[in-house]
TISENU-530248 format. One record per residue (C-alpha): residue number from 0; x, y, z. Coordinates in steps of 0.02 Angstrom, whole numbers. Each point is the difference from the previous one (the first is absolute). Last residue first. Layout:
N
   num        x        y        z
   NUM        X        Y        Z
...
***
This chain:
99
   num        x        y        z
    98     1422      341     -747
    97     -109     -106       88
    96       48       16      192
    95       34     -148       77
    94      -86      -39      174
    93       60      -79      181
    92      114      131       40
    91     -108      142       42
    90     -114     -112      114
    89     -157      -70      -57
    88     -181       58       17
    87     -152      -63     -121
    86     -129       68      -66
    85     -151      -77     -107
    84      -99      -20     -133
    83      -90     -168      -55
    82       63      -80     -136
    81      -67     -184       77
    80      135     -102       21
    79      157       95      -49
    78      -53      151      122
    77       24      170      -96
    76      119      140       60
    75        7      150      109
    74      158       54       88
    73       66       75      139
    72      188        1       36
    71       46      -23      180
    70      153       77      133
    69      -18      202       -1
    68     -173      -21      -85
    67      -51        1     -193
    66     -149        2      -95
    65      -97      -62     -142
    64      133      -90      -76
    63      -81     -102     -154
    62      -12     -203        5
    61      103     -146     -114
    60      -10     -139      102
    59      138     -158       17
    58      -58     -165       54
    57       55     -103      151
    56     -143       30      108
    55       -8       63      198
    54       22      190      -29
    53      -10       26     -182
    52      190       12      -65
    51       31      172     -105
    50       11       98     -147
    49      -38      177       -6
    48      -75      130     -113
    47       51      172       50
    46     -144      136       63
    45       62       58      128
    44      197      -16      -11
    43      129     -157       32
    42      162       63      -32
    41      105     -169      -44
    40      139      -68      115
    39      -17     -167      -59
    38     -144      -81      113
    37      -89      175      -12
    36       38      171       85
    35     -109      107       99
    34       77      180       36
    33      -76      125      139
    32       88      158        0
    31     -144       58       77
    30      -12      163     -126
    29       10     -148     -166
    28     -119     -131       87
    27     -117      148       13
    26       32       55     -169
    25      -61     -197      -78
    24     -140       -8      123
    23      -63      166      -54
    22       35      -55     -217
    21      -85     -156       48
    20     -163       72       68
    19      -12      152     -105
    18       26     -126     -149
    17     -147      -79       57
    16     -109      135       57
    15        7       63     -189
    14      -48     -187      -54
    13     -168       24       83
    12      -31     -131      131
    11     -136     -114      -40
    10       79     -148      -68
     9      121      -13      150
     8     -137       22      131
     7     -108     -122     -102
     6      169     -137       16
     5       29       30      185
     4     -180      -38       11
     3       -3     -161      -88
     2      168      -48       88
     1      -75       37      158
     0     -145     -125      -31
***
């Protein structure tokens, strides 16, 4: 049910709000001196697409940053089984940024 939600929220936000969204999260990163870096030493930015081990599973999922914290990437994806949306948290280290 939150993924259905998550998903209408996402649909109905106007694109302007967006790229206000990423480009605020992007400068306040910037002013913090906050930098998230991938598995290889990779920027990872609002916005980036991201590779990444599913928590419990052995598969690799392709999924959008959404946010970042001091320690965690944010990032929304599909589930395999069902394509349901969803976001999941892992630590700087444990995604690839796609380049």
């Amino acid at each position: 049910m939150r993924s259905k939600i998550f998903q209408k929220i996402l649909d109905e936000t106007p694109k302007e709000v967006e790229v206000f969204v990423n480009n605020y999260a992007n400068s306040l990163l910037k002013t913090n001196n906050m930098e998230a870096k991938d598995f290889f030493g990779n920027k990872i930015e609002v916005g980036d697409t991201v590779v990444f081990m599913q928590k419990g599973y052995r598969n690799l999922v392709m999924g959008q940053v959404i946010s970042i914290t001091p320690k965690m990437v944010n990032i929304a994806h599909k589930l395999h089984q069902n394509g349901l949306g969803m976001t999941t948290r892992q630590e700087h280290s444990q995604v690839i940024v796609k380049k």
